[in-house]
C-alpha positions in Angstrom: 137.8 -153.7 -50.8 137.7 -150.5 -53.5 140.9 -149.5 -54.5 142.2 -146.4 -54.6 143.3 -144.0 -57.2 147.8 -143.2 -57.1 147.0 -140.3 -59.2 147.6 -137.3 -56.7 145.9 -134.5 -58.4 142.5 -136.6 -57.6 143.0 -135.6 -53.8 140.9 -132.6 -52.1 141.5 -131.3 -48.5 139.3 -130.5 -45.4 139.9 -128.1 -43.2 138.2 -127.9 -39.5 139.4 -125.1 -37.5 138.8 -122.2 -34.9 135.1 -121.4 -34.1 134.6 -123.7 -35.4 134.9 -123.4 -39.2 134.6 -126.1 -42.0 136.1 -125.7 -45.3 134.2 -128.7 -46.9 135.7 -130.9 -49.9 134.6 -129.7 -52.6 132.9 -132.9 -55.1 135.0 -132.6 -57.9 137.9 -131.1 -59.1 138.9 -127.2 -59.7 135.1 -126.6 -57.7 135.6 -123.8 -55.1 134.7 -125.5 -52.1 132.2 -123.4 -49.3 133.1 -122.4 -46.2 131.0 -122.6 -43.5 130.4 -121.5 -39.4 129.3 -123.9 -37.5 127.8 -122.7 -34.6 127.3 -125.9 -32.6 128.3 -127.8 -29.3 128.4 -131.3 -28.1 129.7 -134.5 -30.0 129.8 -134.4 -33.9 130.9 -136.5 -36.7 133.7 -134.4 -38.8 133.8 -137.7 -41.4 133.0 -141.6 -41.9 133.7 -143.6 -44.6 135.0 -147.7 -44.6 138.7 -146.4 -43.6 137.7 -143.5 -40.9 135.4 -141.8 -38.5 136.6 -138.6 -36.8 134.4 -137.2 -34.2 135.0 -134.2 -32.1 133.3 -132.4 -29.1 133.2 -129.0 -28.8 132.0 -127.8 -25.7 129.5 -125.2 -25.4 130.1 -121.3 -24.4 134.1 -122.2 -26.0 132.3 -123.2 -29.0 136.4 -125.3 -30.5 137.2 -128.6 -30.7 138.3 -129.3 -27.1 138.5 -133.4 -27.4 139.1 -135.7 -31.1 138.9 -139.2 -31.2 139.9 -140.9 -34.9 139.2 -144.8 -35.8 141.0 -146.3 -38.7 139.4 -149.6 -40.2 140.1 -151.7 -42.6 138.0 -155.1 -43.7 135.4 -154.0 -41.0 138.3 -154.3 -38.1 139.3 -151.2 -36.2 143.2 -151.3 -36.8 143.7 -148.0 -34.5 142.3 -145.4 -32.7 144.3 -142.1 -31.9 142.3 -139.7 -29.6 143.5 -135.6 -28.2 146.0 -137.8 -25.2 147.2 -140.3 -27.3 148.9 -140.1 -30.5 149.9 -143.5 -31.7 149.7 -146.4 -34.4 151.5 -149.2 -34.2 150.5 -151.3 -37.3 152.4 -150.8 -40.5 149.1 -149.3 -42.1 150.1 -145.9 -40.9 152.8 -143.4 -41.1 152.7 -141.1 -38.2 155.3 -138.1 -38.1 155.5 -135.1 -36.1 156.7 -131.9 -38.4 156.7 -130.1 -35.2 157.1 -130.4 -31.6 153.0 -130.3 -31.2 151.5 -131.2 -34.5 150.9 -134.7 -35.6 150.5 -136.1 -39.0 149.4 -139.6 -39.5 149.5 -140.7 -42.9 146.6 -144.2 -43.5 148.7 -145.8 -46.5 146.1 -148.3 -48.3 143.5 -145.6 -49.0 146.1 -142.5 -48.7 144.1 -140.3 -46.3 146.2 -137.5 -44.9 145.7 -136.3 -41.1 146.6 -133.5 -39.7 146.3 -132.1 -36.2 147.3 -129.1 -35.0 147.1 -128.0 -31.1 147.0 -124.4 -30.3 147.4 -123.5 -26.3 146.9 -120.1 -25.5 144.3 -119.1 -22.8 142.2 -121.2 -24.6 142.8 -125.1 -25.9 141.9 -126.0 -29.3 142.4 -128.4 -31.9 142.6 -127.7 -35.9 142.2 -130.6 -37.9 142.7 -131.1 -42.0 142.4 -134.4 -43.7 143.3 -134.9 -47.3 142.1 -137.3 -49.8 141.2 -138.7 -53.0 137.6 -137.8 -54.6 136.9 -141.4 -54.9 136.7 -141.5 -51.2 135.1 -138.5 -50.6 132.2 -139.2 -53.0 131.6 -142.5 -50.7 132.1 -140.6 -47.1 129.7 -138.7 -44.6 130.1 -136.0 -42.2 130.5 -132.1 -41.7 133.4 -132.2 -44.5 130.7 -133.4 -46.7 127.5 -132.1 -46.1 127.7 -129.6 -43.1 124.4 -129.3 -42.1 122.1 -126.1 -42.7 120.3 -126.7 -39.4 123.7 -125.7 -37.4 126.0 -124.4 -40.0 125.5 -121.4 -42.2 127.8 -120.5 -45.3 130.5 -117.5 -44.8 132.5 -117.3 -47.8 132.5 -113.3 -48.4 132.9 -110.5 -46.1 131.2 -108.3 -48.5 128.1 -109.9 -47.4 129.0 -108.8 -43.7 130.9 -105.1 -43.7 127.6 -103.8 -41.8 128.3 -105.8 -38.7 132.1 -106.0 -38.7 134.2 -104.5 -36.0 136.7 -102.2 -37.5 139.2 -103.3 -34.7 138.4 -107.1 -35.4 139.1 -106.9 -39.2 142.3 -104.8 -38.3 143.8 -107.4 -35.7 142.8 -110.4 -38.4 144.4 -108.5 -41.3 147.2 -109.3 -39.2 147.1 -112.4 -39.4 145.9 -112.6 -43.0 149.3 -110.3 -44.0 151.7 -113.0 -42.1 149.8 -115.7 -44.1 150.5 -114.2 -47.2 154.2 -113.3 -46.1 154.5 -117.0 -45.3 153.4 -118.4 -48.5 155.3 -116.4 -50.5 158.5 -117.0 -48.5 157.2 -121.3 -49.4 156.5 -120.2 -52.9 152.7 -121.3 -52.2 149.9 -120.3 -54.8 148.0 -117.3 -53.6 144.2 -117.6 -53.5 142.4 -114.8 -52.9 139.2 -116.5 -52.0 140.6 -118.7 -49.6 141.9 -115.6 -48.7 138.0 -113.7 -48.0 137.4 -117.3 -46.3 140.7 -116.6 -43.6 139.8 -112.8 -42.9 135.7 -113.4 -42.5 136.5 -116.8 -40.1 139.0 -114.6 -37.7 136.9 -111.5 -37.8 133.7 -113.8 -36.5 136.4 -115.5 -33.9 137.1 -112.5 -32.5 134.2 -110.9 -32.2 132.3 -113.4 -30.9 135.1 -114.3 -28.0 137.7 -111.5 -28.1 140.5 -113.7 -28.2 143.6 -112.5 -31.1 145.3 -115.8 -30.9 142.2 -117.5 -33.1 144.2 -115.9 -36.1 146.9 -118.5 -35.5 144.4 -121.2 -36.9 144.1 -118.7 -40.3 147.7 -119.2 -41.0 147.9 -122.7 -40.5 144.6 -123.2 -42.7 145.9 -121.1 -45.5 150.0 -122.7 -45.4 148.1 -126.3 -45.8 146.1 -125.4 -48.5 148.5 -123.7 -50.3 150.8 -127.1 -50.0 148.0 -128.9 -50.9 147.0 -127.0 -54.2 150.6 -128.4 -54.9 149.5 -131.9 -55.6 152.7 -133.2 -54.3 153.4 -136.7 -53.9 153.2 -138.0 -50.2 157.3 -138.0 -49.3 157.1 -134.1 -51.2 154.2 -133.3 -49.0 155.7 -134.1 -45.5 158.7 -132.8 -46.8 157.1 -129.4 -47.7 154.9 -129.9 -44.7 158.2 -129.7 -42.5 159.6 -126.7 -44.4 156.8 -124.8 -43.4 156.6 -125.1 -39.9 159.2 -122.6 -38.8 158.0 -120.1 -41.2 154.2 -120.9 -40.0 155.5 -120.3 -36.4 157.3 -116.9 -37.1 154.3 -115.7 -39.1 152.3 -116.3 -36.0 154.2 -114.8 -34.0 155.1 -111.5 -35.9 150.9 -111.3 -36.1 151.0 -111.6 -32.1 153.4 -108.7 -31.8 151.1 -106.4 -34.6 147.9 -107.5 -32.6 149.2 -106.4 -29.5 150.4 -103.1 -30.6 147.1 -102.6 -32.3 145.2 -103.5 -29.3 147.8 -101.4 -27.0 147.1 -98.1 -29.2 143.4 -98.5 -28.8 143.4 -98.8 -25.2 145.8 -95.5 -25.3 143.4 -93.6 -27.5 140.5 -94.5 -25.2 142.0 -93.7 -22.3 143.3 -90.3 -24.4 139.9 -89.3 -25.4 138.5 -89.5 -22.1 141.4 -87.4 -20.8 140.9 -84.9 -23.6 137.4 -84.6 -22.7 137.8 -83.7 -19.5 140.7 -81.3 -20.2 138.0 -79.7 -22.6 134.9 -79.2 -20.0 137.6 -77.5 -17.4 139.7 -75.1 -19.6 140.0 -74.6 -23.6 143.1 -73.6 -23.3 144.9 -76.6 -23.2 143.2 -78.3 -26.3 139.9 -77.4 -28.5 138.4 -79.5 -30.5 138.8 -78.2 -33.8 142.9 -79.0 -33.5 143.9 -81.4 -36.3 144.6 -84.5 -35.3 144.3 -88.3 -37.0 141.7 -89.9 -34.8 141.6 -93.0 -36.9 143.5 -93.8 -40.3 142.8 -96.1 -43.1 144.7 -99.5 -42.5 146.0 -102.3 -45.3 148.4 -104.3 -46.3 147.1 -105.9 -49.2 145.7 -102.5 -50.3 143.4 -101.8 -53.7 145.2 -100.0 -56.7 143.4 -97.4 -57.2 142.4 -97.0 -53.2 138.9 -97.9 -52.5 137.7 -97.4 -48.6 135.2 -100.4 -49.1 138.3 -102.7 -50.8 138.4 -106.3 -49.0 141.4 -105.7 -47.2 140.6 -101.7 -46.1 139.8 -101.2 -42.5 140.4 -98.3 -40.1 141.7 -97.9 -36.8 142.4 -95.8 -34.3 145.5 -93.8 -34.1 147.1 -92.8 -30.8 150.1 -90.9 -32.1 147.2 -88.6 -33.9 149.0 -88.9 -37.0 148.3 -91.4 -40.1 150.7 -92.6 -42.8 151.4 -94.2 -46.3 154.5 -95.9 -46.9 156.3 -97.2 -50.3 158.9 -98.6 -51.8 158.4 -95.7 -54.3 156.7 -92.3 -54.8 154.9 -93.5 -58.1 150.9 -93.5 -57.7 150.6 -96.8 -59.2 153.2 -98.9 -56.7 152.0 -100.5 -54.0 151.6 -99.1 -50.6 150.5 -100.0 -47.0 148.7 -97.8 -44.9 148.8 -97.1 -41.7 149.6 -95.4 -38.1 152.4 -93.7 -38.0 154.4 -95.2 -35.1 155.6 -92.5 -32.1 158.1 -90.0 -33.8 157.7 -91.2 -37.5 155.8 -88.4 -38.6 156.6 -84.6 -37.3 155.3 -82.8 -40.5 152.5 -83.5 -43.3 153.7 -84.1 -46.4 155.8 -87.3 -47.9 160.0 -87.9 -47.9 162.2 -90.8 -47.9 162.8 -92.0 -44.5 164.0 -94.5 -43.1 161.4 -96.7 -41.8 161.7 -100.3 -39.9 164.7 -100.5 -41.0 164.4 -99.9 -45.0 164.4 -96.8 -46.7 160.6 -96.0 -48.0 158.9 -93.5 -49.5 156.2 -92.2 -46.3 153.7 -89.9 -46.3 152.3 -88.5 -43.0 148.5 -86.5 -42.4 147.3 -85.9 -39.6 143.3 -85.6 -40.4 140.3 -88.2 -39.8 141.0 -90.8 -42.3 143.6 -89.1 -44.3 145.5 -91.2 -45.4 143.2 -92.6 -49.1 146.3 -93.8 -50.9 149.5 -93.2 -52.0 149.2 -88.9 -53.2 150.3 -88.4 -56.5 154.1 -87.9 -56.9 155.2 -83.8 -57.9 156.0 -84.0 -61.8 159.1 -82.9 -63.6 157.7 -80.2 -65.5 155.9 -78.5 -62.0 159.5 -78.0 -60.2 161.3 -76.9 -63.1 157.9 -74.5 -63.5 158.2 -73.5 -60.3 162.3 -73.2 -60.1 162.2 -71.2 -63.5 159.4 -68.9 -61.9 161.5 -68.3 -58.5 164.2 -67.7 -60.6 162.9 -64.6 -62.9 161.2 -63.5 -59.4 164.5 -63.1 -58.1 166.4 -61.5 -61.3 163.6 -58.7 -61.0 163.9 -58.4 -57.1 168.1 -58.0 -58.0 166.9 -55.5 -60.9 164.3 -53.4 -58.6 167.2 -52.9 -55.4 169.8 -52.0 -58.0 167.9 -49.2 -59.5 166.7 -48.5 -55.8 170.5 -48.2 -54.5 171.5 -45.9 -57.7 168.7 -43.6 -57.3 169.6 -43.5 -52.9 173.1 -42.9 -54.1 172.1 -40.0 -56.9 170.1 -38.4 -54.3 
């Protein structure tokens, strides 16, 4: 039998999840590994080497793993197999945990391969599935963590390669996601990657547009919290424990993004439903509302957004707005902090222009329009020198305004 290398910064990690996406190991170290969409269905091989074979089905028309069965040998014996109903290794070989009430993490300890499975059950079943190990191993294993093939799996690692086709309402509702991702690894003090980051965003953004179903974006989050723990290179008690940290901040993240989604997707239906009121309010009378009136029919929208702004940034999208009004909000009024943009929630915004107000809760620096894509940016603060300009200029205005009625009243009163 090979042995296996202790030294934990020779392990890479595989990530199989949503539509189903594969984020391949990567053949040496510090390599960017390649995502890829596989657009398949029936029974395929994830990985195979002497120690495991995962296969999965994924049904067609679902297009997600719907059933997982995982062998574990050793010395050409089959010491276990775990399958989607039945979670469980008796044999000393293997350290299975749960960090939370559905996920499973099975730990093989002779060769140190790393499993985890996580179930999502919305209106849909699916199954994510990562599995972490050394190089050694990998360079001697098979499968779509390998080599996923180019007959039924194509590479999406930018979303610069696919702004033509995107949905601005999908890449809103993913950003989402994305922005709860990012909150979450912060909050675990997890390594920020952007291009693991392009990888998230592009997979939900297919995932919804191809099935219209928000709650793929859950899968992003949990993709981008295990690779961030990963890039740790923690030791296998530091893992789990880490693993187990992150499982009620994975959860909240998830479900903050559900609440965002749903407002999103609420507002479009209003503004649909708004325009096609308007319109017919406009063929009966023109009284009521023309056309040319102001209003924000869709706003810039980022969390993560460029400094300086850029409309084509990776993170910019637009959406609709059904308050009709658009907004940037700060921690500061300097140009150069960062900002979010935005619709303006009902009653946030009542005049264009920026203040301090109080908004969820924390006192920011929000600027409100209320034109088609207005809101490019954080505006550039007043300076200094242009009030006192301007207070020095109202003031002389007003000593000769008090000059010019006192020699008014002394000539009335000579007269």
């Amino acid at each position: 039998m090979t042995t296996i290398s202790e030294n934990v910064t020779d392990k890479d990690i595989c990530h199989v999840y949503g539509d189903p996406h594969v984020i391949r190991f990567s053949q040496q170290p510090k390599v960017l590994q390649n995502q890829y969409w596989c657009k398949i269905s029936g029974v395929h091989r994830i990985l195979k080497n002497e120690y495991i074979e995962i296969i999965v089905l994924i049904p067609r028309r679902t297009w997600l793993i719907d059933e997982f069965i995982i062998m574990f040998f050793k010395d050409n014996e089959t010491l276990c197999t775990i399958n989607n109903n039945e979670q469980r290794c008796d044999s000393p070989e293997f350290k299975v945990t749960r960090p939370s009430l559905s996920q499973v993490d099975i730990l093989y300890l002779t060769p140190r391969i790393h499993i985890s499975i996580v179930p999502h059950q919305y209106e849909l079943q699916w199954y994510d599935i990562s599995v972490r190990m050394t190089y050694e191993l990998i360079q001697r294993s098979s499968g779509l963590c390998i080599i996923p093939s180019s007959e039924i799996c194509e590479i999406e690692n930018s979303i610069e390669q696919e702004k033509n086709n995107i949905n601005p309402l999908s890449k809103s509702i993913c950003m989402q996601y994305l922005a709860a991702s990012i909150q979450a690894s912060n909050e675990l003090g997890l390594f920020n990657d952007p291009d693991r980051y392009n990888n998230a965003l592009i997979a939900c953004i297919h995932d919804y547009q191809t099935t219209e179903n928000k709650n793929f974006g859950a899968s992003i989050v949990h993709m981008i919290i295990k690779y961030g723990i990963h890039r740790q290179q923690l030791e296998d008690l530091e893992f789990d424990l880490q693993t187990n940290k992150s499982m009620s901040i994975i959860s909240n993240a998830v479900i903050n993004a559900n609440v965002q989604a749903d407002i999103l997707l609420a507002m479009t239906t209003q503004t649909s439903v708004k325009d096609t009121t308007t319109e017919d309010v406009i063929t009966s009378t023109s009284t009521i509302r023309t056309t040319t009136e102001s209003t924000a029919d869709r706003c810039y929208f980022c969390s993560i957004c460029p400094q300086p702004f850029r409309p084509d940034g990776d993170y910019v999208s637009t959406t609709a707005s059904a308050t009709g009004w658009c907004v940037t909000k700060s921690t500061t009024n300097e140009s150069d902090s960062t900002y979010e943009l935005g619709v303006a929630y009902e009653g946030l915004c009542h005049n264009v222009g920026c203040s301090w107000t109080e908004a969820d809760g924390v006192l920011e620096w929000v600027c409100c329009c209320d034109q088609h894509l207005c809101n490019a940016g954080i505006p550039k603060p007043i300076s200094t020198t242009t009030m006192t300009g301007g207070v020095s200029t109202l003031k002389s205005t007003i000593v000769v305004l008090i000059s010019v009625l006192t020699m008014f009243v002394i000539t009335c009163k000579s007269i």
